[in-house]
C-alpha positions in Angstrom: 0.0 0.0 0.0 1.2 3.6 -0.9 0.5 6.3 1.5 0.1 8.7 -1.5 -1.6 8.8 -5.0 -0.8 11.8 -7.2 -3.0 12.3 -10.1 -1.7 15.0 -12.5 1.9 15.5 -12.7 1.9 19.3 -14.4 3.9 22.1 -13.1 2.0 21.8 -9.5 1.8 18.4 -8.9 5.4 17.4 -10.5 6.7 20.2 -7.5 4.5 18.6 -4.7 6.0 15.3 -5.8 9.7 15.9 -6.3 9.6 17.9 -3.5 8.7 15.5 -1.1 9.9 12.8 -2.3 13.1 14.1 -0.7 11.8 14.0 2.4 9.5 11.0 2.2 10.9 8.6 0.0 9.5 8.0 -3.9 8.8 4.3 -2.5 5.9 6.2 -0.5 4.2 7.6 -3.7 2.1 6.1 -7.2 2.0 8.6 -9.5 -0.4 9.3 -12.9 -0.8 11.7 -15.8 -2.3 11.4 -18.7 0.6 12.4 -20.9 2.8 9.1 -21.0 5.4 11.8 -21.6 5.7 13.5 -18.3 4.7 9.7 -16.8 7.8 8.1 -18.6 10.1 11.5 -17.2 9.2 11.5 -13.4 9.3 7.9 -13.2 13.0 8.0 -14.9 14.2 10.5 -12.4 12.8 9.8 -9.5 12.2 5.5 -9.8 8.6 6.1 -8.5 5.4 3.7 -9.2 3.6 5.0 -12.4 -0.2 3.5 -12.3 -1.5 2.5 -15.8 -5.0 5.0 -15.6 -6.2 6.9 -12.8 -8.4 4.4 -11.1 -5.6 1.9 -10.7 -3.5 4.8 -9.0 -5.7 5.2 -6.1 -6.1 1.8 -5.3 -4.9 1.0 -2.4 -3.6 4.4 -1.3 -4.3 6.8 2.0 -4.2 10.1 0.3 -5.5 10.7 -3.5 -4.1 13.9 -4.0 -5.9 15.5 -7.1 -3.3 18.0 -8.9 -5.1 18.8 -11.9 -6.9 21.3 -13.4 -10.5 22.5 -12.3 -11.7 21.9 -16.0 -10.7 17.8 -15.7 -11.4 17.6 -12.0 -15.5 16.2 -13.1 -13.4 13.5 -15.6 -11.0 12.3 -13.3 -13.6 11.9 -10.6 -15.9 10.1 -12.4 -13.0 7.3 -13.2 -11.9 6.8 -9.3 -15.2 7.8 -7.8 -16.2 4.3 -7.3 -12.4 2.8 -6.0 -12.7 5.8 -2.9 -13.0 4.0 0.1 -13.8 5.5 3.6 -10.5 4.8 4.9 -9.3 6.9 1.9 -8.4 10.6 2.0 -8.6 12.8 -0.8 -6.7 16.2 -1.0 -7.8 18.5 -3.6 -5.8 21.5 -5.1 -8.5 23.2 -7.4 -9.0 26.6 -6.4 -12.4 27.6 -6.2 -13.9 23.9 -6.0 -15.4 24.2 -2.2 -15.4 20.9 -0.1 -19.1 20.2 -0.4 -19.0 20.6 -4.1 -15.9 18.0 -4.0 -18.4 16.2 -2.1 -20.9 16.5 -4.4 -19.2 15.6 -7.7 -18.3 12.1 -5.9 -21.4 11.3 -5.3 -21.0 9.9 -1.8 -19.3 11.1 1.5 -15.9 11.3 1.1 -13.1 13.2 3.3 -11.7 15.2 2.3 -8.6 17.9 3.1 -8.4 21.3 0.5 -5.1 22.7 0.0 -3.3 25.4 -1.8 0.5 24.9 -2.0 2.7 26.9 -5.2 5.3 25.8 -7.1 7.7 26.3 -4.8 7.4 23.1 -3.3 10.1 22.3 -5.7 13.0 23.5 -4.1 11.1 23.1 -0.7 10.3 26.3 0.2 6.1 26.6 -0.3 3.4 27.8 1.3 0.7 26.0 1.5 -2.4 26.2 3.7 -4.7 23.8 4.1 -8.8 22.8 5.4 -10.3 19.9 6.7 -13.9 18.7 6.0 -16.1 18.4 8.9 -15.2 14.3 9.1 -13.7 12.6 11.8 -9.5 12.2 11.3 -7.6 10.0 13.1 -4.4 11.7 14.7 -2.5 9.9 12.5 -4.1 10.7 9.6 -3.8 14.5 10.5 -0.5 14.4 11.5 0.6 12.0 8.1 -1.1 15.0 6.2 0.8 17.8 7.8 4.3 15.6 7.5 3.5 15.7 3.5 2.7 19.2 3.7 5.9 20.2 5.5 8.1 18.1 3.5 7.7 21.0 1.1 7.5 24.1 2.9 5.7 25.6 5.6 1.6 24.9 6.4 -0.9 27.2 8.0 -4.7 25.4 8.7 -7.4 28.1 7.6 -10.6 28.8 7.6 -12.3 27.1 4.2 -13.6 30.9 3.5 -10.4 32.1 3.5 -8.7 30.0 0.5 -9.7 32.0 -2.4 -7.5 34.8 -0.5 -5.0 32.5 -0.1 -4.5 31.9 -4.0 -4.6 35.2 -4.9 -1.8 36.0 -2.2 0.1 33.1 -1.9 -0.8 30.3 -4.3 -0.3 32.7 -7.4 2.0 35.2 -6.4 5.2 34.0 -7.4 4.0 35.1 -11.0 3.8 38.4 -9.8 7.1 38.0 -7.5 9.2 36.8 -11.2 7.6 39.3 -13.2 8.9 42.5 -10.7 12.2 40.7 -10.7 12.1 40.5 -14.2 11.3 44.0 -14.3 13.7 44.9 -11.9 16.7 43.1 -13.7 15.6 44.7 -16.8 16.1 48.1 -15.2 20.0 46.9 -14.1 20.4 45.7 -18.0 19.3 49.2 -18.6 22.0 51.1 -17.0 24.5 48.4 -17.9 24.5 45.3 -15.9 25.0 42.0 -17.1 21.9 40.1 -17.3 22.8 36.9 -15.2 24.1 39.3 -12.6 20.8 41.6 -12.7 18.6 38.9 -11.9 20.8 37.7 -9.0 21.0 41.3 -7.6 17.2 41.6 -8.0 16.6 37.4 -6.7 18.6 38.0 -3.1 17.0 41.0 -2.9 13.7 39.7 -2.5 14.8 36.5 -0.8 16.7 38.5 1.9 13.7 40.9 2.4 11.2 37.6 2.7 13.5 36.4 5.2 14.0 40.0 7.4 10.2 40.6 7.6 9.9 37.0 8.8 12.5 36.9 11.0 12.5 39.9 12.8 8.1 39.9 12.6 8.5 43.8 12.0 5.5 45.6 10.3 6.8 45.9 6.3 6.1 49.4 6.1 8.8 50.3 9.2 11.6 47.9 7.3 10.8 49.9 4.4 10.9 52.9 5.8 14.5 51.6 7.8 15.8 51.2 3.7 14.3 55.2 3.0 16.9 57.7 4.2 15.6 61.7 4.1 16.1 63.0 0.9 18.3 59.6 -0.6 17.9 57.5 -3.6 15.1 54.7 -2.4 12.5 57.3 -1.3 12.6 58.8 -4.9 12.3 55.4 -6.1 9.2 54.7 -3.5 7.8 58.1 -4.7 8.3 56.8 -8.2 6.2 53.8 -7.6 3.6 55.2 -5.7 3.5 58.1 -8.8 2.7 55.0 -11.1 0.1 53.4 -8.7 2.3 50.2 -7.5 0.1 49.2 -4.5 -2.9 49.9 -6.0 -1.8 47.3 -8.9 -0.5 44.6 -6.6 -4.6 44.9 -5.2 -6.2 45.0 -8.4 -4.3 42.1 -9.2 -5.5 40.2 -5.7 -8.9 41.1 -6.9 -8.5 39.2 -10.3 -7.1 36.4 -8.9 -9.7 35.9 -5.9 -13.0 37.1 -8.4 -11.3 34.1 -10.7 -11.2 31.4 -7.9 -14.4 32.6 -6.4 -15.8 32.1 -9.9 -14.5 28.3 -10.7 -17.4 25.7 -9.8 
């Protein structure tokens, strides 16, 4: 018996996997996709169980973890629907895609644990949060769940109501973090950095201002104002970015990103 069934190995799922499969072992996982390509790749690299269809990768599991797309969720549930046992747990990714719809797409009572991890995973460093349907869970179970969780990051338990906030601010925003380093590199090429050396200066930057505000638990408006000297160079550059209406994009883009998740059914 596995303890884990991974059904979609695209950009998510393949970083869920590989990243704890360091932790966890690849003999602890059966994995699927429908592309024998990506199938053939992870099961080269990693020496990992690949199931023939979906419905023979969840036999015989703990955890179905469903890592694919909201569009094919209906079509993959309709194949394992009827191998989910009650001693099975199935963790489900799709943004948007409530519990009790899960639930309800199934066709019978099924626990089940709704997560939002991003791609980060890969090199170990998401975050993912996570909520429980109102079934009961063993200890072990719980504690199994949050092992997998952690062996690719950090894990926060929230509030169902609160996950389409968790996408748009967590789940998705390392688009937005790799598009202002982008940016940000591109101004260095500008003014005649090297490229490779550009998005390194602009990469630590970020990680090592991640790391101070959660570290040192300061409010991020005082360590930016410790960076702002009177009259200096960074306050013209906040002033700049305030000019162009910075914060008020980095909210209109939470506001796509939640209206979309609050929108997928």
């Amino acid at each position: 018996m596995k303890q884990f069934a991974v059904i979609g190995l695209g950009n998510m799922g393949y970083a869920m996997f590989a990243g704890a499969q360091q932790k966890m072992g690849a003999e602890n996982f059966i994995v699927y996709d429908a592309n024998p390509e990506k199938v053939e790749y992870v099961t080269k690299q990693f020496q990992v169980t690949a199931a023939n269809n979906n419905a023979e990768c969840v036999k015989d599991s703990k955890f179905v973890v469903l890592a694919v797309k909201p569009q094919y969720y209906q079509d993959v549930i309709d194949e394992i629907k009827d191998e989910i046992t009650d001693s099975q747990i199935v963790i489900s990714l799709a943004p948007g895609i409530t519990i009790d719809n899960l639930k309800e797409r199934f066709g019978k009572n099924v626990r089940v644990i709704r997560i939002m991890p991003n791609t980060s995973a890969l090199i170990l460093e998401s975050m993912t949060a996570g909520c429980y349907s109102k079934d009961e869970f063993t200890v072990e179970e719980k504690q199994l769940a949050r092992e997998f969780f952690e062996s690719f990051g950090e894990f926060e338990e929230v509030e169902e109501a609160m996950m389409s906030a968790v996408v748009s601010i967590s789940g998705s925003s390392p688009a937005y973090a790799y598009m202002f380093m982008e940016a940000l590199a591109d101004g260095g090429v500008k003014y005649g950095l090297p490229r490779e050396k550009a998005y390194k200066f602009a990469a630590q930057a970020l990680l090592g201002s991640a790391k101070m505000l959660l570290d040192t638990k300061e409010h991020p408006g005082k360590l930016k104002d410790n960076v702002c000297s009177p009259g200096g160079t960074t306050i013209a550059a906040v002033a700049a970015l305030e000019e162009q209406g910075f914060r008020n994009a980095i909210l209109k883009a939470v506001d796509a990103c939640y209206e979309k998740s609050e929108g997928i059914k």
